[in-house]
C-alpha positions in Angstrom: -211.8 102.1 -17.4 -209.1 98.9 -17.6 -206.7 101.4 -19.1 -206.7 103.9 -15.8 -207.1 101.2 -13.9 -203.5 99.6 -15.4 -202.2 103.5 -14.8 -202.9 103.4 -11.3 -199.4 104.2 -9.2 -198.3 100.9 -8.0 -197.6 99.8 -4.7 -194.0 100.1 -3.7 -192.2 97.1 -3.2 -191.6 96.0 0.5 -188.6 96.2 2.1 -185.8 93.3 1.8 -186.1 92.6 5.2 -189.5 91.4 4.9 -189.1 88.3 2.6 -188.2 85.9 3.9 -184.7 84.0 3.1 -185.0 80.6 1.3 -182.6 77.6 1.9 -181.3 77.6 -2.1 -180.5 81.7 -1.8 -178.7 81.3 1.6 -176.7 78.2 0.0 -176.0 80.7 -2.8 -174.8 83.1 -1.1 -172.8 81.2 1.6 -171.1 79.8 -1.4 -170.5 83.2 -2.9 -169.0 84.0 0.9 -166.4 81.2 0.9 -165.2 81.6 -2.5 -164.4 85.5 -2.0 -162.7 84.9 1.5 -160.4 82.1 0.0 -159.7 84.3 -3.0 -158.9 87.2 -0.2 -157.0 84.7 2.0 -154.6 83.5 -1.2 -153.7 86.6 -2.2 -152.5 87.4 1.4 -150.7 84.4 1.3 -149.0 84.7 -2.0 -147.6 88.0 -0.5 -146.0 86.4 2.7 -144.1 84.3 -0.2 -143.1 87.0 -1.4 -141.2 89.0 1.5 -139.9 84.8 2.1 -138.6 85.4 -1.2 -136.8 88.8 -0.3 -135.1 87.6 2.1 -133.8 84.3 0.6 -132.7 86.7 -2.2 -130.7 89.2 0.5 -129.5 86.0 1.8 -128.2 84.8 -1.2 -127.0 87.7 -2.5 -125.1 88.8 0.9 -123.2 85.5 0.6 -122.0 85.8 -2.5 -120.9 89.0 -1.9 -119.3 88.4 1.2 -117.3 85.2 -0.7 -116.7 87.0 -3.9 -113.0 88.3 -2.4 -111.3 87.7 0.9 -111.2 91.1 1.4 -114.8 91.9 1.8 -115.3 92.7 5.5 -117.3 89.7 7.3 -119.4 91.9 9.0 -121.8 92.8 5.9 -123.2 89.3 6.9 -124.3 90.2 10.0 -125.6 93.5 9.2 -127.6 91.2 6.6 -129.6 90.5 9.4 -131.1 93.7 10.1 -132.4 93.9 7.0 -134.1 90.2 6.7 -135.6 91.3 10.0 -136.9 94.2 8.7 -138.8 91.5 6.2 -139.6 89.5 9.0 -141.8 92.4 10.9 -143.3 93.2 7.1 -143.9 89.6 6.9 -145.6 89.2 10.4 -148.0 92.1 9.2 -148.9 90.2 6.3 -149.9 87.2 8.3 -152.3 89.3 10.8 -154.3 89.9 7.5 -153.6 86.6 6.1 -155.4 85.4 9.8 -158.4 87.7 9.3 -159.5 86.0 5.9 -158.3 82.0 6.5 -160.4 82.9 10.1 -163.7 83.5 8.4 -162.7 80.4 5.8 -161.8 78.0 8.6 -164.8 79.0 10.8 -167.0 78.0 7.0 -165.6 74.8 6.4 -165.9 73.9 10.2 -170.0 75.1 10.1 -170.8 75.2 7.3 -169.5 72.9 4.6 -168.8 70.1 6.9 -172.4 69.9 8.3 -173.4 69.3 4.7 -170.5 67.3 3.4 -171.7 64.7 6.5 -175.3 65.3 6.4 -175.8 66.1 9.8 -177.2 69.5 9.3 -176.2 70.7 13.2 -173.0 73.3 13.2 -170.6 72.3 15.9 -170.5 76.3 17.0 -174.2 77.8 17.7 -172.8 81.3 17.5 -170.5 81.3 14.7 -173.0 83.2 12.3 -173.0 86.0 15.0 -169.1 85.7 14.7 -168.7 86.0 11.6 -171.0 88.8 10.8 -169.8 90.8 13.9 -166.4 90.1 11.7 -167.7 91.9 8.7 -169.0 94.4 10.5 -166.0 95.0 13.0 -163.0 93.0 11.4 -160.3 91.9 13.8 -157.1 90.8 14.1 -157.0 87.3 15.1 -153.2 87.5 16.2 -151.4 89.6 18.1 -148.1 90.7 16.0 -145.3 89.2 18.6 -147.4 85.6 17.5 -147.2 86.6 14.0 -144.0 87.2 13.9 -142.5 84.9 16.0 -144.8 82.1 13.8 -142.9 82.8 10.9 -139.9 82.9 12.6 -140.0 79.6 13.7 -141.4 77.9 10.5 -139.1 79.9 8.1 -136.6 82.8 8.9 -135.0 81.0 12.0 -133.4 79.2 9.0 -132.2 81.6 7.2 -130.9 83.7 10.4 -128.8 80.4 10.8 -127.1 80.2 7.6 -125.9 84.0 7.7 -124.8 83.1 11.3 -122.8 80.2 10.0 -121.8 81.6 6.6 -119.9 84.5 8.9 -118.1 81.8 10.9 -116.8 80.4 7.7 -115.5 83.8 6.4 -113.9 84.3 9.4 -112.1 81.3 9.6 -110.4 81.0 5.5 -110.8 84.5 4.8 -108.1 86.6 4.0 -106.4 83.3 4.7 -107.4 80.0 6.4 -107.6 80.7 10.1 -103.7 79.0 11.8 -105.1 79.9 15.9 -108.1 80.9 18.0 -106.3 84.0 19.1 -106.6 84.9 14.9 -110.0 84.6 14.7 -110.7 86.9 17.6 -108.7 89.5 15.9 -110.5 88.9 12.9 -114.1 89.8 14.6 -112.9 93.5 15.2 -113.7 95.8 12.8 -111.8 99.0 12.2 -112.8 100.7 15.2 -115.6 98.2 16.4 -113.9 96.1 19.1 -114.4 92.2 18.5 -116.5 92.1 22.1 -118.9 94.5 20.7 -119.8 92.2 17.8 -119.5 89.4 19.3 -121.9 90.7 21.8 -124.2 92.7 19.3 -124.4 89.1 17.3 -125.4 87.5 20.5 -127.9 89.9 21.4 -129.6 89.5 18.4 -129.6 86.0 18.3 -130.7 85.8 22.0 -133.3 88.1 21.3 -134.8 85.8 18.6 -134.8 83.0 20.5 -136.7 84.9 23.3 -139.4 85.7 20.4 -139.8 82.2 19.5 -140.1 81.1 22.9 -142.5 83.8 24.1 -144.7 83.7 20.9 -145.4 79.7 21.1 -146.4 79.6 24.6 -148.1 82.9 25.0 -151.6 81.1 24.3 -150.6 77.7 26.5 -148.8 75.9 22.9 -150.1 78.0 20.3 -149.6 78.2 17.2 -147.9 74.9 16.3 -148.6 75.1 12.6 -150.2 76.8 9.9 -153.0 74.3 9.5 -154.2 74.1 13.0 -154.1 77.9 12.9 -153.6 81.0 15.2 -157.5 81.7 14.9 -158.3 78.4 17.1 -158.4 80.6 20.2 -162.1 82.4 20.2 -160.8 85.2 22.1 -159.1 86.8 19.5 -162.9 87.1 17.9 -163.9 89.3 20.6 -164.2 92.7 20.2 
C-alpha cells in the first residue's frame, strides 16, 4: 500500500511566478545585474580606447611621414584628417553602446546601491525598476550620435585635429626650405593642380564644421554633456521609448 502510494504521479511544480521573491534572492540577483552591466560597460569602453588609439597612431605616423623629407607634399596632413574623422564617427558609435550599459549601471548605483550604502532603504527614483526592465526588454540608445560624437570631440580628437592643423603650418613654412615671404607660403598651399584657395578653403571648411559640431552637440540638451562622469544618460527622455 505505502509502496503505490510513494508511486503515485506527483504534483507538478507551480509556476515561478507564484513564489514569491525573497529580499536575500533579489539582493542576489541585483548583484549579479550590476556586475554583468559593468563588465558590458568596460569592455565598450576599452574599445573607444582603442579607435583613440588609431588615431593617435595615424597622427603620429602622418607626421613623421610628412617630416621624413622636404619633399613630401604637406597636404597628406590634411588629408590625415579625413581619415581620423572617419575614427571619430566609429568612435561616436561605440559610445552610443558604451551609454546603453554605464545607463543601466548609473541608474543601480543611484537606486540601488546607494540606498543601502546609507541605510535609508527609499530609491530617489520610484520608477526606475520599470526603466530599467523596459531597457532589457526594449534597449535604447541614450544618445543621439551628433552628442556622441561631438562628446568625444571635445574631450579628445579636437586635440588631435589641432596638431595636424599646426604640424601643416610648420611644413609649409621650413619645408622644401624655410619660408623667406608670405607671398611664398601661399604658393606653397597649391598643389599641382589644386589651387591654394581651394585648400585653404577645404581646410577651413572642415575645421568650421567641427566647431559647429562641438557647439551644436553641448547645447542641444540646454549644457549637456559636460563630462563623462555626469553622463549623457542624465536626461530621462532618452529612456523613453
Amino acid at each position: 500500500m505505502d509502496d503505490a502510494h510513494s508511486q503515485a504521479p506527483q504534483r507538478s511544480p507551480e509556476n515561478f511566478e507564484d513564489y514569491p521573491l525573497t529580499r536575500q534572492e533579489y539582493i542576489s540577483v541585483m548583484v549579479h545585474f550590476y556586475r554583468g552591466e559593468v563588465n558590458r560597460s568596460t569592455a565598450w569602453r576599452q574599445r573607444l580606447d582603442a579607435t583613440t588609439n588609431w588615431s593617435v597612431l595615424t597622427m603620429a605616423g602622418m607626421l613623421s611621414f610628412a617630416f621624413a623629407t622636404p619633399n613630401n607634399p604637406h597636404i597628406l596632413l590634411l588629408l590625415s584628417n579625413l581619415v581620423i574623422l572617419s575614427y571619430l564617427i566609429v568612435e561616436g558609435r561605440r559610445y552610443r553602446y558604451f551609454e546603453v550599459y554605464r545607463a543601466r549601471v548609473r541608474m543601480l548605483e543611484e537606486n540601488f546601491l546607494i540606498p543601502v550604502i546609507t541605510r535609508q532603504l527609499e530609491s530617489p527614483m520610484v520608477t526606475w525598476r520599470e526603466m530599467v526592465a523596459m531597457d532589457l526588454d526594449l534597449p535604447k540608445y541614450k544618445t543621439t550620435l551628433l552628442e556622441a560624437v561631438g562628446f568625444r570631440l571635445w574631450r579628445n580628437y579636437v586635440h588631435i585635429f589641432l596638431i595636424i592643423l599646426g604640424a601643416w603650418f610648420i611644413k609649409l613654412v621650413i619645408h622644401p626650405e624655410p619660408m623667406s615671404s608670405v607671398s611664398q607660403l601661399w604658393e606653397r598651399i597649391a598643389v599641382a593642380w589644386i589651387p591654394a584657395w581651394a585648400v585653404v578653403g577645404g581646410g577651413v571648411a572642415f575645421y568650421v564644421s567641427l566647431l559647429i559640431v562641438m557647439y551644436v552637440a553641448r547645447h542641444i540638451h540646454g549644457g549637456e554633456p559636460e563630462d563623462e562622469i555626469a553622463g549623457l544618460e542624465r536626461n530621462l527622455e532618452h529612456w523613453k521609448l
